[in-house]
N, C-alpha and C positions, 0 to 999 in steps of 0.2 A: 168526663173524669169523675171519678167517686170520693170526692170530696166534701163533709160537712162542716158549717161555720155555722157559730152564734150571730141573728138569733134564726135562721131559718131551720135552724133543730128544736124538738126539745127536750137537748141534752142542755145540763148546765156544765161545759167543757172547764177543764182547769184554765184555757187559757181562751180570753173571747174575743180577741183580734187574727187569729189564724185559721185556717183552714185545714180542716184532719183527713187525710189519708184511710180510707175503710179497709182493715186488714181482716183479712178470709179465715189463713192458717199460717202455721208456723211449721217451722221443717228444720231440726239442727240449730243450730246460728241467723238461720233465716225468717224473715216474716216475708207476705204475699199479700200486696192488695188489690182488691176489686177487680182492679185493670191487670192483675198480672205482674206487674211490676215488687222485685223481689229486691229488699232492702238487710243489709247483713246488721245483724242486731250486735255492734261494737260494746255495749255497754249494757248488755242481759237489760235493758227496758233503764230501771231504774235501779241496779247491781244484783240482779232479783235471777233470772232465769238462767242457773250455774247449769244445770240439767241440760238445758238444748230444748227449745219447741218439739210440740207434737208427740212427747213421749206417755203412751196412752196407757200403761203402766199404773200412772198416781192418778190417772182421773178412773179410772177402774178399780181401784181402790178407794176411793171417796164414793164413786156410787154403790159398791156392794155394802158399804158403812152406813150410807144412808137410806137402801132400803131393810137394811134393820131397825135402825133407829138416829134419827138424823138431828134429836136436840135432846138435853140433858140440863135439870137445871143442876149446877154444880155447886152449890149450897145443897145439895142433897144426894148426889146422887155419885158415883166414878164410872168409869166406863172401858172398854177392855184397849181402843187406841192410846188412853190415855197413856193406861197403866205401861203399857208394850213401847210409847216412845219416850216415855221417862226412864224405863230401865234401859235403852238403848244409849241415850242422853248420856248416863250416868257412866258410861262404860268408853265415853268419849271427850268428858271434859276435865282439865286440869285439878286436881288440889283437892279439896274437898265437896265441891259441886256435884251433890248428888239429888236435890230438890228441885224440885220443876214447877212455875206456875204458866199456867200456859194463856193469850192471851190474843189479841188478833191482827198489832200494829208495832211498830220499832217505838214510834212515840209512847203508848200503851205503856211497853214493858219498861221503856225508862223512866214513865211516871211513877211506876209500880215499883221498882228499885229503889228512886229515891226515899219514897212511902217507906218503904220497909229499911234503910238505914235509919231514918228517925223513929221508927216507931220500935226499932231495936232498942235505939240508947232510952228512951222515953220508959221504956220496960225491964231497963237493965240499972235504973235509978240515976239516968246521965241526962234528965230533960234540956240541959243545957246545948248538948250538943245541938244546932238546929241547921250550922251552916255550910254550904258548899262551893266549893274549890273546883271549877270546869277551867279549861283551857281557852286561849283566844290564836285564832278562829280555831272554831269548831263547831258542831253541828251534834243535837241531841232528839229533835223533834220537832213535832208542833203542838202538842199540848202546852198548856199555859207553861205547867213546871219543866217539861223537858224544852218547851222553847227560852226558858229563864235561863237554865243553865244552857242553850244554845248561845253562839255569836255570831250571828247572820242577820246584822243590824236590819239589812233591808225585808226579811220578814219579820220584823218588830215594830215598824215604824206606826203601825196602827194602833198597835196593842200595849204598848209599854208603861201603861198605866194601871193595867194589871198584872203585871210583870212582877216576881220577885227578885231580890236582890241575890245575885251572884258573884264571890270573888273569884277572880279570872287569873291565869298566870299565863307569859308565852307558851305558845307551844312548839316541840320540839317541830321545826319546821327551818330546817338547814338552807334552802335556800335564801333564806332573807333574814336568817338570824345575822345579828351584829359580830358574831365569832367565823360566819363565812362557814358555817357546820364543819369547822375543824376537827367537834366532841364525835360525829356522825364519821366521820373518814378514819376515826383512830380503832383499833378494833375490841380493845375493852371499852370506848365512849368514855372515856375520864376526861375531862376536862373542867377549866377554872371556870367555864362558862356556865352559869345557873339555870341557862334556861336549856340546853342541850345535854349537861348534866342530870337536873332533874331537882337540881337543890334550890332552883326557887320555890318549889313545891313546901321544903320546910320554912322557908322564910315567909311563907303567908300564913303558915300554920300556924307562926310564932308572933305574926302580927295579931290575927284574927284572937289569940288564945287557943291554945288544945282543945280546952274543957267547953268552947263555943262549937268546932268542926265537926261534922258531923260525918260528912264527904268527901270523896277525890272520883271526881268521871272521868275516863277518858277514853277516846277510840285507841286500840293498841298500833296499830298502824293508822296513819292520817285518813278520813273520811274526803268525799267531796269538797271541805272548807282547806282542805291543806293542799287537797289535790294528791293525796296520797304517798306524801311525805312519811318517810320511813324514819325514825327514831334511833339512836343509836346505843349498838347492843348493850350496854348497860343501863340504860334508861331507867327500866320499867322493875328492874335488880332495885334500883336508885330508890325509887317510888315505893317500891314493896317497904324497905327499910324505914323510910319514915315515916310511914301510915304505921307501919307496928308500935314502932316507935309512941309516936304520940298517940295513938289508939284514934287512928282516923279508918274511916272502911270504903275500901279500894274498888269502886266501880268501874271494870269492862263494858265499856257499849263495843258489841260485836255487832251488832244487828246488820253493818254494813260490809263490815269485815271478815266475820264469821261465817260460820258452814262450809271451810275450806276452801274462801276465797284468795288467800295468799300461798296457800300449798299445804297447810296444816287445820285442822278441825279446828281447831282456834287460834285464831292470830297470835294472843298472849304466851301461848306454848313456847315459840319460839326464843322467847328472853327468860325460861327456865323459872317462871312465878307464874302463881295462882292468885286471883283477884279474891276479894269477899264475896264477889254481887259478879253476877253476867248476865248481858244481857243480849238474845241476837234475835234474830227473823228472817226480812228479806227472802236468801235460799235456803232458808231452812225446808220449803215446800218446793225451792225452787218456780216460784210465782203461781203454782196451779192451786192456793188458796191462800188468805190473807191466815196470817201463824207467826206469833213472837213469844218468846218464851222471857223469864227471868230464873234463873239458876244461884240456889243460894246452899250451904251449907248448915247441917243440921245445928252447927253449933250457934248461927242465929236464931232459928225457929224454935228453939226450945223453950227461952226465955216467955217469948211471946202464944209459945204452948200452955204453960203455965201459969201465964200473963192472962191478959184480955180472947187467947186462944183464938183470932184469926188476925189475916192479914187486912186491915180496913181499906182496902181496896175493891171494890164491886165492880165488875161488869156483867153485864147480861148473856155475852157470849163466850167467856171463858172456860176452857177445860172441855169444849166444844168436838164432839165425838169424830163429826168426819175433818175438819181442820187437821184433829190431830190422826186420821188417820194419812191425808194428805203428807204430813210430815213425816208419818212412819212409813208411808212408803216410797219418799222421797230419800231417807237416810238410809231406808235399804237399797233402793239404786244407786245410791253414790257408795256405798261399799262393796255393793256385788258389782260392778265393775270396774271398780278402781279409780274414779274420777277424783278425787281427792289427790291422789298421788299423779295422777295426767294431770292434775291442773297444777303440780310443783314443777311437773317435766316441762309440760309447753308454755307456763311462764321464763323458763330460760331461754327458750326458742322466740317468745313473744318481745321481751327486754333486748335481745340482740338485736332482732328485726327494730324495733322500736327505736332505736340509737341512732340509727341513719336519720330520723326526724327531727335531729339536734343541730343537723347543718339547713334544716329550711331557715328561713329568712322567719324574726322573729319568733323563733322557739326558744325560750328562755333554759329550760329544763324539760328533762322526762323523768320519771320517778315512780317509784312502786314496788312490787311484791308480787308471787305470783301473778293471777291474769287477770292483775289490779292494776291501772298507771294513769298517771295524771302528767298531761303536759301542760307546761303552764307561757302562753304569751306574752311578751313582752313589747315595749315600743324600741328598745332599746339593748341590747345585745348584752353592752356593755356597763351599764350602768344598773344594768335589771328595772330600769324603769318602767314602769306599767303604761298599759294605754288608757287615757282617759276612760270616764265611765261614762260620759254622754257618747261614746262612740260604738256601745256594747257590743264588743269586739265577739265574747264567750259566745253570746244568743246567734248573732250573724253565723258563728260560725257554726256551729249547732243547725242552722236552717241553711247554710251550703253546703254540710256533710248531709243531710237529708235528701238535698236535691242531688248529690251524688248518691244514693243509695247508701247511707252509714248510717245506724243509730249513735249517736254521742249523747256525750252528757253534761252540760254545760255547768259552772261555776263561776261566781266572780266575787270580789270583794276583799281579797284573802293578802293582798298586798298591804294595807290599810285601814281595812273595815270597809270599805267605799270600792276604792280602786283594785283591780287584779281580775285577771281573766285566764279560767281553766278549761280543758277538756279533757273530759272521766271517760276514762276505756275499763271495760268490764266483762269480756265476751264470755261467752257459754264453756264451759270446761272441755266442752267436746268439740274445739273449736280444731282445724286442721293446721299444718304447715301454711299450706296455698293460700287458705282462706286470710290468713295471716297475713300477709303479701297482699292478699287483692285491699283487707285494711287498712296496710300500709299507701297503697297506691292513693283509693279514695279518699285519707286523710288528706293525701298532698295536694290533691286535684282541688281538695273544699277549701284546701287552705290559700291556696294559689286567687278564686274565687271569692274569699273573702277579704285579702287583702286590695284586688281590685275593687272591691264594694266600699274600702274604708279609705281608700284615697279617693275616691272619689265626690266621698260624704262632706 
């Protein structure tokens, strides 16, 4: 069998107690390793491969980019993919987002975000502004700053002494809000409740002081830390209103949600607001290169046009000729065929299917957005009790949906900080009916297998 483990490789694997699977090619939905054995990619890798494998299209386009010219230093120079997927960009996102800094990771572009809200007010004669407003749980990165405004304790536990301080608010996460996501089921989202409302959001502003805030991050739809908890249709209406308000600047992390993972170019669209600041990646290439972008409006960059005249953010690889040829021609395949709008259709088809997963045994919820869902485990049906965390229910399961053939995406913590366990479905836009169903089956089969592993532990 073609399998490598640490240390008789020398790869440094992300994880050095398993064993990897050598995958060949990719085909559709599917991956192929070594031995032949074909695994249904549930969860695009890591919410990354919207396209489908194998599509030779964007690596064909990255190679005729780089034998032109394959590096550019960008403190000097522009270059013709650049220029061609910022004006495509710009003809696809909400509001006033017509600025593009382009960059090579989700963590990257939220570091780069943040940068550039403070260095806005810093230039706008507001140095006071320094502080930011992220949600709990949620997930921003792993850079120091985007891991600050992260809440995924358990990758903090080493680092948190260079850690910056962040204030945290619930987030709209209906299953285990204390209102029971009453504000989620009503169909303008009014309700008395502040956190499913959205009006805790000004009561921290009011804590913190205005003249202190500088930020508000948030995924528009829940990321892997909520499990893909959807917010209720006024939310983000809610949110707009008091950022203006008190003159706080409203950061979209799309990076996981974006590129027409929920059925619209950007997740935010859907609640009829424009953010300050966006920021996405992941499918923006559709995984055939590492590509994240941060999307600002001319009306920030001017100050600091006039100002100190750049953004102090540096990296080596930005604004990077075939990257962004990668993405320009990943954004042309998902418009010359329509996948944007199949991935609105077959997430209704996929949510339907998906529903029968509510009567297995310990499935707390299923939740999501287009061919985005997170189901979240419980111990207890009825109480929503979680299952312990020395029993790591998410990973088991995760490695019995593998041994049946299923990419997942494991989660946990999100109950508590500590306790709660998910599984992220994400499949490829070009995913079928059938193929549907055969994911459906494999979940049940993994599930069935992991719950025998955990009684017996």
């Amino acid at each position: 069998m073609a399998t490598y483990q640490f240390p008789d490789s020398h790869v440094f694997y992300r994880k050095l107690t398993r064993r990897f699977p050598l995958i060949t090619h990719g085909e559709g939905c599917w991956l192929v390793d070594a031995d032949g054995r074909r695994y249904l990619d549930g969860s695009g890798g890591a919410f990354v491969a919207n396209l489908g494998h194998g599509v030779a299209e964007i690596g064909q386009a990255m190679a005729a980019q780089a034998a032109k010219v394959a590096y550019l230093n960008g403190t000097a120079f522009t270059n013709e993919p650049v220029e061609a997927l910022a004006d495509a960009l710009a003809e696809l996102l909400p509001g006033e987002l017509d600025k593009f800094y382009f960059l090579g990771s989700g963590s990257e572009a939220v570091e780069a975000a943040l940068k550039l809200a403070r260095q806005y007010w810093v230039e706008t004669g507001k140095p006071s502004k320094h502080k930011v407003i992220a949600l709990f749980p949620a997930y921003h990165g792993n850079t120091l700053l985007a891991l600050s405004a992260s809440a995924r304790e358990h990758y903090k536990t080493y680092y948190r002494e260079w850690l910056v301080d962040i204030h945290r608010i619930p987030a709209p996460y209906s299953y285990r809000c204390e209102c029971g996501g009453s504000a989620a089921r009503r169909l303008g989202g009014s309700s008395d409740c502040p956190v499913c409302s959205g009006s805790a959001l000004e009561a921290a502003i009011l804590q913190l002081g205005a003249d202190n805030v500088a930020a508000f991050i948030a995924e528009p739809v829940g990321g892997s830390s909520t499990g893909h908890s959807v917010p209720a249709p006024g939310y983000f209406r809610r949110i707009r209103e008091i950022c203006d308000r008190h003159q706080v600047l409203f950061i979209a992390d799309e990076v996981l949600v974006g590129a027409g993972r929920t059925g619209t170019w950007s997740a935010i669209e859907q609640y009829s607001v424009a953010p300050d600041i966006m920021t996405f990646g992941k499918g923006i290439t559709g995984g055939y290169a590492p590509l994240s972008v941060v999307a600002a409006p001319r009306r920030l960059l001017d100050p600091i046009a006039k100002g100190s005249g750049a953004l102090l953010h540096a990296q080596t690889f930005s604004h990077h000729p075939v990257l962004a040829a990668a993405g320009l021609a990943a954004v042309r395949y998902l418009k010359a065929h329509g996948l944007v709008e199949r991935c609105r259709r077959m997430g209704e088809v996929f949510h339907r299917k998906l529903a029968a997963l509510r009567e297995l045994p310990h499935v707390g919820d299923v939740r999501g957005r287009g061919l985005l869902a997170g189901i979240e485990f419980v111990a207890d049906k009825g109480t929503r009790a979680p299952w312990p965390r020395k029993l790591k229910f998410a990973e088991t399961f995760s490695e019995q949906a593998l041994a049946a053939g299923l990419m997942t995406w494991a989660n946990m913590g999100q109950a508590d900080g500590t306790n709660g366990d998910l599984s992220c479905l994400a499949p490829p836009f070009v995913i079928e009916e059938s193929e549907i169903d055969e994911l459906v089956r494999r979940f049940t089969v993994a599930l069935e297998a992991t719950l025998t592993k955990v009684r017996h532990a």
